[in-house]
Kinemage of the C-alpha trace (Angstrom):
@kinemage 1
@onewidth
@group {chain A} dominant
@subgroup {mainchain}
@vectorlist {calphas} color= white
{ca unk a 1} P -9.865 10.950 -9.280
{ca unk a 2} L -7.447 9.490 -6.803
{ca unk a 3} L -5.567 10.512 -3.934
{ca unk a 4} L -1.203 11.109 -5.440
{ca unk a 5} L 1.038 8.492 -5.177
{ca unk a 6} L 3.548 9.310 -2.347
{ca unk a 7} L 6.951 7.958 -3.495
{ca unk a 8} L 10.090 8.970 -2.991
{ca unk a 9} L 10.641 9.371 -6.837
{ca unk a 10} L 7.750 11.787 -7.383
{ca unk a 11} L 7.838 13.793 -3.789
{ca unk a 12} L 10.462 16.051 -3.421
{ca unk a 13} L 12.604 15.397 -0.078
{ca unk a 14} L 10.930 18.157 1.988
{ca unk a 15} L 7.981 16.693 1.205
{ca unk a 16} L 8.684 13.223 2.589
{ca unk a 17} L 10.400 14.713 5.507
{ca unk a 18} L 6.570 14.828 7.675
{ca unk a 19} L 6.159 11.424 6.777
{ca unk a 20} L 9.534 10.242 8.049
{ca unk a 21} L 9.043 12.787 11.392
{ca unk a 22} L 5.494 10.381 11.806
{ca unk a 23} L 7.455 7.265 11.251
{ca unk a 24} L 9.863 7.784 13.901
{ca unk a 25} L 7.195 8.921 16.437
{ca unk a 26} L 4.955 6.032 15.957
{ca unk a 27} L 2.364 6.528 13.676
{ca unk a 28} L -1.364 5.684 14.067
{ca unk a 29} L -1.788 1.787 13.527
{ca unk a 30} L -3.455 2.854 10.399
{ca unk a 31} L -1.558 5.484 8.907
{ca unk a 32} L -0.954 4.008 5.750
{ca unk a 33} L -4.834 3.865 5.125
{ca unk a 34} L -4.924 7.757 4.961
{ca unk a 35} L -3.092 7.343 1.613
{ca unk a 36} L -5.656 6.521 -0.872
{ca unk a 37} L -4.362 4.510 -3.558
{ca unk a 38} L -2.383 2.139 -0.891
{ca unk a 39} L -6.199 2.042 0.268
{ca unk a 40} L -7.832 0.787 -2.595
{ca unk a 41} L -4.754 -1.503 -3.118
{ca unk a 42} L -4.717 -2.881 0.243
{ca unk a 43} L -9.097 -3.436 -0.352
{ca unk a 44} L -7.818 -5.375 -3.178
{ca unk a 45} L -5.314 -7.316 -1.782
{ca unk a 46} L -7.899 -8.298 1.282
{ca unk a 47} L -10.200 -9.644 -1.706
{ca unk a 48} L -7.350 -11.230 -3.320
{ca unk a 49} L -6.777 -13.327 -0.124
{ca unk a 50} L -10.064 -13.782 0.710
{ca unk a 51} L -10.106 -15.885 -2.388
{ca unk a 52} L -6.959 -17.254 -1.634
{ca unk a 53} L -7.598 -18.910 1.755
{ca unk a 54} L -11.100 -19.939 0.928
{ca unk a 55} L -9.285 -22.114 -1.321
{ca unk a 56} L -6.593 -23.438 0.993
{ca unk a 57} L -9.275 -24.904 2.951
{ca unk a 58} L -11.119 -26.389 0.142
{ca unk a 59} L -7.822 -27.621 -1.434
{ca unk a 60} L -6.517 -28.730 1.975
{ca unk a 61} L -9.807 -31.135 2.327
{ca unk a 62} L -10.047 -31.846 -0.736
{ca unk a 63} L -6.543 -33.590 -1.168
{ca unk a 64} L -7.127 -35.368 1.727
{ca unk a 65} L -10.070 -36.858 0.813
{ca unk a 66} L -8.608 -38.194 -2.297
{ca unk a 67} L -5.027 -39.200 -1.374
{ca unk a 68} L -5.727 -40.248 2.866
{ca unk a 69} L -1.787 -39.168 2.795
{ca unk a 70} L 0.655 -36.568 4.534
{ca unk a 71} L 2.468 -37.278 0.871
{ca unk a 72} L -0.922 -36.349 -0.827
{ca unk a 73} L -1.141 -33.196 0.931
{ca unk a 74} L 2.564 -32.356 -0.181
{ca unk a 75} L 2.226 -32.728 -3.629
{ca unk a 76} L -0.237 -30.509 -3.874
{ca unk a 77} L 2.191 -27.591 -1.771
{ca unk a 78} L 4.757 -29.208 -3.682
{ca unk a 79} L 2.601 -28.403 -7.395
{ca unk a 80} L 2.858 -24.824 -5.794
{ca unk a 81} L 6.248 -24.347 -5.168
{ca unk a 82} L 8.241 -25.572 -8.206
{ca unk a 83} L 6.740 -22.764 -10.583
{ca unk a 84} L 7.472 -20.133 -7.713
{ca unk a 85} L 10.665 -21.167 -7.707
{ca unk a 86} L 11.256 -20.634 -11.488
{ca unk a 87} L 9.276 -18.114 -11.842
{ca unk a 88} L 9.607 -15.671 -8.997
{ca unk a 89} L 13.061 -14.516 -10.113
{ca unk a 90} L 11.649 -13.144 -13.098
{ca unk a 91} L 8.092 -12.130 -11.695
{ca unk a 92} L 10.377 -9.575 -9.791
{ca unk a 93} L 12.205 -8.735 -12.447
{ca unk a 94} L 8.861 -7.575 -13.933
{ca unk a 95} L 7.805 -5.435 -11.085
{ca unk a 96} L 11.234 -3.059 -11.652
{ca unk a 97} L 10.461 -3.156 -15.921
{ca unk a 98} L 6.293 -3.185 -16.296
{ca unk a 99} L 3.356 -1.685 -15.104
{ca unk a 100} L 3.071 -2.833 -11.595
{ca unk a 101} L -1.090 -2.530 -12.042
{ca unk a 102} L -1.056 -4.671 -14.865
{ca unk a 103} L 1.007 -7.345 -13.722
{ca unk a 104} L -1.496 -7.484 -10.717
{ca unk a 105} L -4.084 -7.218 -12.903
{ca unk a 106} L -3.211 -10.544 -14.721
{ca unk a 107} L -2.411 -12.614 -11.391
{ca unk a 108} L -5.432 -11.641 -10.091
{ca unk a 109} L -7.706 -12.553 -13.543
{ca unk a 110} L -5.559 -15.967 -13.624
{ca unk a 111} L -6.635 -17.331 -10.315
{ca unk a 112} L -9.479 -16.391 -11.109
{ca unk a 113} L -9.712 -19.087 -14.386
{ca unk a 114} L -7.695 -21.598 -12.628
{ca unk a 115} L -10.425 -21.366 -9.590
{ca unk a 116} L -13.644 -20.891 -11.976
{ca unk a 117} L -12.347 -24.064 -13.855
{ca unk a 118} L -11.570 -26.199 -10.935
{ca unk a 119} L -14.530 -25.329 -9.284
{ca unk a 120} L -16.933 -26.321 -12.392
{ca unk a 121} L -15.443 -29.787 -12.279
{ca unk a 122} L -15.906 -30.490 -8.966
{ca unk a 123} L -19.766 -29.188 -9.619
{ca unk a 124} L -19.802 -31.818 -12.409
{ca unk a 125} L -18.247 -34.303 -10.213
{ca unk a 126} L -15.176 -35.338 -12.607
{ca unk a 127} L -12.495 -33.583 -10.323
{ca unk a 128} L -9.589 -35.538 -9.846
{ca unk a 129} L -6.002 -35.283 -7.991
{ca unk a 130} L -3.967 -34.066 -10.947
{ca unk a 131} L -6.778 -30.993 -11.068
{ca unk a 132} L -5.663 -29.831 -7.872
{ca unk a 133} L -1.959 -30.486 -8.436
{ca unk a 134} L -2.407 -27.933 -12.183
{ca unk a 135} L -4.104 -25.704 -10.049
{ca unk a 136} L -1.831 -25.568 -7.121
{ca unk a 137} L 0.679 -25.060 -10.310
{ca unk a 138} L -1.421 -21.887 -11.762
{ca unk a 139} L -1.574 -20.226 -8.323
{ca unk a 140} L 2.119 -20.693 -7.951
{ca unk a 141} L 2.755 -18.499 -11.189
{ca unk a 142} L 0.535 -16.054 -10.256
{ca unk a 143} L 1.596 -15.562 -7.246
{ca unk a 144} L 5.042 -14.971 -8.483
{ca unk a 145} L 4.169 -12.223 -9.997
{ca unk a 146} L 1.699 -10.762 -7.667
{ca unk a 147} L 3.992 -10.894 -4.669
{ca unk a 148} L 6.773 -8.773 -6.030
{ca unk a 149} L 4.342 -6.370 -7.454
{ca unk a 150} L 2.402 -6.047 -4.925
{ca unk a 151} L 5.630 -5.448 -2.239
{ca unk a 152} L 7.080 -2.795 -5.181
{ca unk a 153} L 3.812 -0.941 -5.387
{ca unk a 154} L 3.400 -0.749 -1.637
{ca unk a 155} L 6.608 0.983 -1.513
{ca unk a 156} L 6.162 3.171 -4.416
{ca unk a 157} L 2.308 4.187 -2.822
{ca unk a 158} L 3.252 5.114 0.537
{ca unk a 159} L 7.009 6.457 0.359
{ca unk a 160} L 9.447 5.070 2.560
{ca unk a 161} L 8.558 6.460 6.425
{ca unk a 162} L 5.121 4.520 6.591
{ca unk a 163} L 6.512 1.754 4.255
{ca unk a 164} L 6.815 -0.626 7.450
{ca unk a 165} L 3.265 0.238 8.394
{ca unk a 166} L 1.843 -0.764 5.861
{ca unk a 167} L 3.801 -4.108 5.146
{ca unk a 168} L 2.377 -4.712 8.635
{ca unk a 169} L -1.206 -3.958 7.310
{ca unk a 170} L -1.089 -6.076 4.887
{ca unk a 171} L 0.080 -8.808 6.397
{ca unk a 172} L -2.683 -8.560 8.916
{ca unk a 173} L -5.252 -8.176 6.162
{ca unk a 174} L -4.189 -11.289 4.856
{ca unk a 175} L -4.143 -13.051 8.275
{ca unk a 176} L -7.682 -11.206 9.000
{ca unk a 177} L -8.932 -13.650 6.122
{ca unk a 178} L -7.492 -16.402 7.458
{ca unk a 179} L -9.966 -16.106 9.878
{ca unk a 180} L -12.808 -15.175 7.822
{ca unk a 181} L -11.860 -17.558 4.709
{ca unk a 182} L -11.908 -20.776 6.565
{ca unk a 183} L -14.998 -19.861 8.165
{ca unk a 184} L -16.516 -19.014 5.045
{ca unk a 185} L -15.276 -22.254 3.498
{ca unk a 186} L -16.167 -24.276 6.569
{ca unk a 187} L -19.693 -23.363 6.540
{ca unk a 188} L -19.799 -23.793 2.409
{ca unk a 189} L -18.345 -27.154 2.738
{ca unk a 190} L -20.678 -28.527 5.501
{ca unk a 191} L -23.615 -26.996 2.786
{ca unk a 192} L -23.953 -30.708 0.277
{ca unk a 193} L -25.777 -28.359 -1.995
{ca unk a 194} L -23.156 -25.862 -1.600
{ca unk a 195} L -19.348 -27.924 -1.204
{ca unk a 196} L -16.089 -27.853 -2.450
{ca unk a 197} L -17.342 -26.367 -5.592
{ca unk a 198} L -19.080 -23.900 -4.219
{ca unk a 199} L -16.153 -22.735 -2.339
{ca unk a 200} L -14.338 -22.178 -5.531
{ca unk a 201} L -16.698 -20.548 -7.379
{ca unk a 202} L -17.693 -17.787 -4.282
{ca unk a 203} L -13.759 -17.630 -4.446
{ca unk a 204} L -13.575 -16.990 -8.608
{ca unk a 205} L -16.540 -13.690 -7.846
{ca unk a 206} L -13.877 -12.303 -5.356
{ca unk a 207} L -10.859 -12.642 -7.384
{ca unk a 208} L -12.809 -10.666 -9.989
{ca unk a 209} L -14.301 -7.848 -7.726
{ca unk a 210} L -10.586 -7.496 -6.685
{ca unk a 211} L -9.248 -7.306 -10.526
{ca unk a 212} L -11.435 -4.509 -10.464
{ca unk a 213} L -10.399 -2.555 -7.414
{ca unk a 214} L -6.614 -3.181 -8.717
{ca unk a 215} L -7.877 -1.460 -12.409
{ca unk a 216} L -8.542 1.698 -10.602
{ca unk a 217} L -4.782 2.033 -9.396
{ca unk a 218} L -2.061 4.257 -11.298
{ca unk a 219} L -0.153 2.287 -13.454
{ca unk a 220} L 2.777 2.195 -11.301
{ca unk a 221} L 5.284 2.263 -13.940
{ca unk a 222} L 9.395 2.135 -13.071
{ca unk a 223} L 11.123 5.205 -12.493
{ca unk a 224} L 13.381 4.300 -15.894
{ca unk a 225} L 13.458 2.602 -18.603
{ca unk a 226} L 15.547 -0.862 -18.362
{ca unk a 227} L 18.441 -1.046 -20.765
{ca unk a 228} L 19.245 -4.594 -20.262
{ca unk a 229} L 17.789 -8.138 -20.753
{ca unk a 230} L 15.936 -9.622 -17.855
{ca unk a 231} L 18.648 -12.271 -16.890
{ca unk a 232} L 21.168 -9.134 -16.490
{ca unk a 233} L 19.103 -7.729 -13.761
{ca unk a 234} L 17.934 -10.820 -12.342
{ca unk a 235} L 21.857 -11.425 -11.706
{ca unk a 236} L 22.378 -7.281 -11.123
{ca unk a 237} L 20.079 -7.943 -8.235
{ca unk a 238} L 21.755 -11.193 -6.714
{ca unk a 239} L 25.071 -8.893 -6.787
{ca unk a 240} L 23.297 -6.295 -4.999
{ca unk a 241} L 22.084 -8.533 -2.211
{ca unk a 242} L 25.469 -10.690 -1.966
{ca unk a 243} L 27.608 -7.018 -1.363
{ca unk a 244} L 25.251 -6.267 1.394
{ca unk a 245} L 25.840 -8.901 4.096
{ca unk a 246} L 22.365 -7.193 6.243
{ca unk a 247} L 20.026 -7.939 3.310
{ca unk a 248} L 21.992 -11.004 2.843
{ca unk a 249} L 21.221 -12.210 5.974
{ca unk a 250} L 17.979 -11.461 6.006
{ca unk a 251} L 17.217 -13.179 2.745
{ca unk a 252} L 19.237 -16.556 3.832
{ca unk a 253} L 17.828 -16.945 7.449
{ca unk a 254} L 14.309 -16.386 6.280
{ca unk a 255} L 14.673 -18.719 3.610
{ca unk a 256} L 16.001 -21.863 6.235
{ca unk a 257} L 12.997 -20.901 8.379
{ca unk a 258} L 10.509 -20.406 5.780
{ca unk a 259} L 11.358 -23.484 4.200
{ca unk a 260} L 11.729 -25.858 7.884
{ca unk a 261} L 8.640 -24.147 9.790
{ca unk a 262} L 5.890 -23.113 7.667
{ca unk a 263} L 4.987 -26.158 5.827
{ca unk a 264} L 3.295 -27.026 9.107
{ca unk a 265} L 0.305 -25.253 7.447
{ca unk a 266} L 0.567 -27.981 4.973
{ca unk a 267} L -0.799 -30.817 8.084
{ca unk a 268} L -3.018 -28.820 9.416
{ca unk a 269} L -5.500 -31.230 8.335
{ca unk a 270} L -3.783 -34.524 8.736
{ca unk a 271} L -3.304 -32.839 12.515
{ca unk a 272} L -6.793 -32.225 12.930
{ca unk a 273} L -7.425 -35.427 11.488
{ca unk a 274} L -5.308 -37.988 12.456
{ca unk a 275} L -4.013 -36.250 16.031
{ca unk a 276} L -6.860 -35.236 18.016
{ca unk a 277} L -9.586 -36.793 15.402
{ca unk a 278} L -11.819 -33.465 15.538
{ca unk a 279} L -12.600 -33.341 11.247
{ca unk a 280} L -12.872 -30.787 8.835
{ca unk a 281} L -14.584 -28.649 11.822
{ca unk a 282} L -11.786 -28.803 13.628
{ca unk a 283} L -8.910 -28.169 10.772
{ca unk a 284} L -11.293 -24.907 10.627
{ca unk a 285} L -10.867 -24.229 14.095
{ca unk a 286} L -6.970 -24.606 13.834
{ca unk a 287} L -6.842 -22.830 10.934
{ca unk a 288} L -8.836 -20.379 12.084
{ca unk a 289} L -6.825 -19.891 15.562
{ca unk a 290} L -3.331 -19.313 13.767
{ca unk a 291} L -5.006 -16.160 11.983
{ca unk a 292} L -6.405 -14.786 15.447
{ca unk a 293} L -2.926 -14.611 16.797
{ca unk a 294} L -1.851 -13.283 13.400
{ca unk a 295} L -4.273 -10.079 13.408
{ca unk a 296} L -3.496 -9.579 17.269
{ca unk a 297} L 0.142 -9.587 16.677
{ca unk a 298} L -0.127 -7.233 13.659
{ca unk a 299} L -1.925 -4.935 15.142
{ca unk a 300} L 0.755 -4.993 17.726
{ca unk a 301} L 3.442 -4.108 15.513
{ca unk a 302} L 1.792 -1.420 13.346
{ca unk a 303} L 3.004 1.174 15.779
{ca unk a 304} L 6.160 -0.048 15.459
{ca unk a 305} L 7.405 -1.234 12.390
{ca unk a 306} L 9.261 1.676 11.428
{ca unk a 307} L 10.948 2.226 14.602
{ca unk a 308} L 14.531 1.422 15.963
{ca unk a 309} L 13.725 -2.128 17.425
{ca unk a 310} L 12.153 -3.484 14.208
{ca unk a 311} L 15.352 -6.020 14.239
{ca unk a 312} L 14.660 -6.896 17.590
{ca unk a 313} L 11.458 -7.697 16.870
{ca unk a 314} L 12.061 -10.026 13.951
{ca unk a 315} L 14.380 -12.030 15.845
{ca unk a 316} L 11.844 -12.517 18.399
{ca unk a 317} L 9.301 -13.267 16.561
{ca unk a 318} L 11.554 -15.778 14.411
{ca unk a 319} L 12.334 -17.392 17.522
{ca unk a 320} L 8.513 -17.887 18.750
{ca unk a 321} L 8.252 -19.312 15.553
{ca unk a 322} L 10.321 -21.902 16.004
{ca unk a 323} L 9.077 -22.665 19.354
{ca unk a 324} L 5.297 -22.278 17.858
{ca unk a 325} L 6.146 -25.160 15.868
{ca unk a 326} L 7.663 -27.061 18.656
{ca unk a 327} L 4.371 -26.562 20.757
{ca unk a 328} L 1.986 -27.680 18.560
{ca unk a 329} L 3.914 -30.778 18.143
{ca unk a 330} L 3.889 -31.384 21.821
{ca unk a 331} L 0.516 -30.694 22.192
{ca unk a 332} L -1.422 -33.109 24.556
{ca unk a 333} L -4.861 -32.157 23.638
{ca unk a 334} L -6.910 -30.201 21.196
{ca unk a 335} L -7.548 -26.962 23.452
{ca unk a 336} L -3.320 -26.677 23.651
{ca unk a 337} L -3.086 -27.335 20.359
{ca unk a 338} L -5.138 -24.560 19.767
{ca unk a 339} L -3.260 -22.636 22.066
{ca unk a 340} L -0.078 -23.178 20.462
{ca unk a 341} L -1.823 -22.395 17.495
{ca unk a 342} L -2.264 -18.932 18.635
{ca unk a 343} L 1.017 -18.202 19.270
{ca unk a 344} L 2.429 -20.279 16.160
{ca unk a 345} L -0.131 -17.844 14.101
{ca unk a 346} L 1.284 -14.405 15.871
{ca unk a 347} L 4.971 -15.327 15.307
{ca unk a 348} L 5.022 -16.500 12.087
{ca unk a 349} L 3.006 -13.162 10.795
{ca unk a 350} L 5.089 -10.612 12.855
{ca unk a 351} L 8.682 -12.408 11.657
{ca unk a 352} L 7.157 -12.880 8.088
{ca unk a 353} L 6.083 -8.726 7.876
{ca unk a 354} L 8.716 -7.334 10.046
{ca unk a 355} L 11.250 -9.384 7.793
{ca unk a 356} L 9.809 -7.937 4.498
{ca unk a 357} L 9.815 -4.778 6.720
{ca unk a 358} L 13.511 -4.622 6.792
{ca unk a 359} L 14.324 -6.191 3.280
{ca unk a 360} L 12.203 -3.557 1.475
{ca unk a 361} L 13.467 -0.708 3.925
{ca unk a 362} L 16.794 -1.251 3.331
{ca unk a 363} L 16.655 -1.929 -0.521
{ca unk a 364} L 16.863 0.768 -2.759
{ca unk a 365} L 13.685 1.558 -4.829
{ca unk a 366} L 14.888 0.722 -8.244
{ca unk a 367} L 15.884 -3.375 -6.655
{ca unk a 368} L 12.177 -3.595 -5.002
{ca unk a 369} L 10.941 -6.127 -7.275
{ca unk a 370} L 13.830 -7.875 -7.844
{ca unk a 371} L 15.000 -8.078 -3.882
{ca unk a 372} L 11.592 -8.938 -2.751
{ca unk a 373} L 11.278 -11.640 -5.065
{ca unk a 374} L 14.606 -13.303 -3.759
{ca unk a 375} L 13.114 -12.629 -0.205
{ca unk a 376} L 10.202 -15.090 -1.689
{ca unk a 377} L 12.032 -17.865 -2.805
{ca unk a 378} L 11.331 -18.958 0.439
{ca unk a 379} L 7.789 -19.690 0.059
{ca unk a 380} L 8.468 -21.903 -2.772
{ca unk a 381} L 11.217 -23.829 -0.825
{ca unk a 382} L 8.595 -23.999 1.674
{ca unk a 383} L 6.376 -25.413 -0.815
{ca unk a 384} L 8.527 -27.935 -2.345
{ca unk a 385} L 10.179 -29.534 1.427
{ca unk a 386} L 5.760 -29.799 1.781
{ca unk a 387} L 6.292 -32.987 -0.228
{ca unk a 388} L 9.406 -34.685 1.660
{ca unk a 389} L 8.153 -33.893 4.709
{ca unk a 390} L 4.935 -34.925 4.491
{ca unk a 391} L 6.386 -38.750 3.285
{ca unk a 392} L 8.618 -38.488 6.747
{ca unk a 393} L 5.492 -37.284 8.443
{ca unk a 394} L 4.623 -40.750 7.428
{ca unk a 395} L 7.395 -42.596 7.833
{ca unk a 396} L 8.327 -41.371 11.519
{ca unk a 397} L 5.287 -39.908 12.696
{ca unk a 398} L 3.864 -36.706 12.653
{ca unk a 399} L 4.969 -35.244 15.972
{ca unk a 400} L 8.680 -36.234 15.307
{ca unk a 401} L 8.684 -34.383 12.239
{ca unk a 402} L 7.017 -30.978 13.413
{ca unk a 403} L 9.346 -31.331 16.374
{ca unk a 404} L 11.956 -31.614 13.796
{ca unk a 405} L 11.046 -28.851 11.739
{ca unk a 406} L 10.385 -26.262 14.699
{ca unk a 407} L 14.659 -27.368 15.779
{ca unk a 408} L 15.492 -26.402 12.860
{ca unk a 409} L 13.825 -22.551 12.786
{ca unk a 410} L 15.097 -22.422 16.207
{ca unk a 411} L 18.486 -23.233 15.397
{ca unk a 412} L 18.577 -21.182 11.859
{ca unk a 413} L 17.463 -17.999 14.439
{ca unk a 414} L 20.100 -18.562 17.018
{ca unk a 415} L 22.658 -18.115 14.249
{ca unk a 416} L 21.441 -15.207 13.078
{ca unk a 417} L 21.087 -13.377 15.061
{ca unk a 418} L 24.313 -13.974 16.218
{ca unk a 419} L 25.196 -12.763 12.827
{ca unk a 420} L 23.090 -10.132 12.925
{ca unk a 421} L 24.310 -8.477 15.419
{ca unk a 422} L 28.033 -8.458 13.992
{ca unk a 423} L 26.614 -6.878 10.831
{ca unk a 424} L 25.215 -4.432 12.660
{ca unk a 425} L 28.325 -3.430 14.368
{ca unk a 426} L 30.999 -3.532 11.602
């Protein structure tokens, strides 16, 4: 019925060899397509975050409207980023022990209650802030345990010499719908018939349809059995990482700029809003303008993901987004802003995939789960400094404090790859 799984523990080594020859020749920007369960995975996964940023936008507003705070806006990112950081340990930990379809399977249906549920109330018109705080809360669990799965089943799908191609493919389909999502949501929340509700609901039919398109998959079970209780591989897998300073490196510098850069997403609206006074149109329009240079960039970089200068790359694009940061701080007027918001959008994607690129690449297959979800923790650091940052925001201002944050990636870059390049050469 399907297309087989290529992975390097069913496909004998000449067989993988043709894939590895197309890797290091460039493949086609949409190689990994050709393989048809990665296809119906990646259709999926574009569903999946469809859903996901249709949601950002509603929640975004939303907590805005409620709190009128940076700090409001931060507990909600916040609400997101504690369970992922208890959680996402194990959630990889899963990945390398269960079925990788199931545990999508059960992310996918859970966002899809959480978002059913939240969106009923706001039809009813009881929703309050601690709604969006448990839901923030449910999405961070799931996504614990879709993340690793997801990154484990990629690798497993398409076998190791278009592995970086399609990282890079889905990262651009889930940039793609951060163009489409907060148009989507835009035009549903400027509907009074329609609203915030509606959003959710529209949001709860595509987290199904993509529970469905994941229940065609294989089951994507681990290679072998585990032995050993969950805590022993969680710490199996920190050992792993610590006695190889490359992944090492990887893992720490993306977690410093990770956590310092990318809660900028988290003002998008209070920059809209408060900084160039252009509404919920224009936190759209921002929003929409990172994910344009997001899906230009990836597209860029499917060639190349699998090539020699895949370091290179990361480093550059960790270092634009730094400076992405920086510039939208700076910005004088809306149409730089958006500008900035361009390139902001393009670096953060290409370090974020090329990064995952080179974790997963250089991780054997039996850590996938566990590595990648270390590689993660990142996103709920990112999600808990949301909070503090957005009280400084409104202590200090908001400029100072992207300024601040931008430094910081900037800085955490530098020193890499300094380091980086000593790893490489020892």
């Amino acid at each position: 019925m399907y297309g087989p799984a290529v992975s390097d523990a069913a496909v004998e080594p000449e067989a993988l060899e043709p894939v590895a020859v197309a890797a290091r020749t460039s493949p086609a920007t949409f190689a990994s397509l050709a393989v048809p369960d990665y296809r119906q995975l990646w259709i999926g996964n574009v569903l999946s975050f469809l859903a996901v940023q249709m949601q950002v936008i509603a929640r975004g507003w939303l907590a805005h409207e409620l709190t009128g705070s940076n700090a409001g806006l931060g507990g909600v990112f916040l609400a997101f980023g504690v369970p992922m950081l208890l959680v996402t340990p194990f959630g990889g930990v899963a990945a390398d022990r269960l079925s990788k379809r199931r545990l999508l399977l059960a992310a996918q249906l859970t966002m899809a209650v959480s978002a059913g549920l939240l969106g009923a109330a706001i039809v009813a018109d009881v929703v309050a802030y601690w709604m969006l705080v448990a839901a923030g809360a449910v999405q961070g669990v799931a996504f614990s345990v879709l993340g690793p799965a997801r990154m484990a089943f990629t690798g497993e799908l398409v076998g190791p010499g278009l592995l970086g191609n399609a990282i890079v493919l889905q990262q651009m389909a889930m940039n793609g719908t951060r163009v489409l999502g907060p148009s989507v949501a835009g035009v549903l929340l400027g509907v009074p018939a329609v609203g915030a509700g509606g959003v959710y609901l529209v949001s709860t039919a595509l987290l199904v349809v993509a529970a469905g398109a994941t229940a065609g998959l294989p089951p994507g079970r681990p290679a072998t059995a585990s032995t050993t209780s969950p805590m022993s591989e969680l710490t199996e897998a920190v050992r792993y990482v610590r006695a190889r300073p490359d992944l090492a490196l990887l893992v720490a510098t993306a977690f410093v700029v990770v956590v310092a850069a990318f809660p900028y997403i988290a003002f998008l609206p209070s920059i809209a809003d408060e900084l160039f006074d252009v509404g919920a149109t224009g936190f759209g329009i921002l929003s929409a303008a990172t994910a344009v240079g997001a899906v230009v960039v990836s597209l860029l970089l499917a060639r190349h993901a699998d090539g020699a200068r895949a370091a290179l790359l990361q480093r550059l694009a960790g270092i634009g987004f730094g400076g992405g940061v920086v510039a939208l701080a700076l910005a004088p007027s809306f149409a730089v802003a958006l500008l900035a918001a361009v390139l902001l959008g393009g670096a953060s994607s290409g370090y974020q995939s090329m990064n995952n690129s080179l974790v997963l690449a250089r991780t054997d297959r039996a850590f996938h789960g566990r590595v990648q979800a270390l590689n993660m923790l990142s996103f709920s650091g990112f999600g808990m400094a949301a909070l503090p940052l957005g009280a400084l925001a409104d202590a200090v201002g908001l400029r100072v404090t992207l300024t601040g944050m931008g430094a910081v990636a900037l800085v955490a870059m530098a020193v890499s790859s300094v380091a980086g390049r000593r790893v490489d050469a020892a």
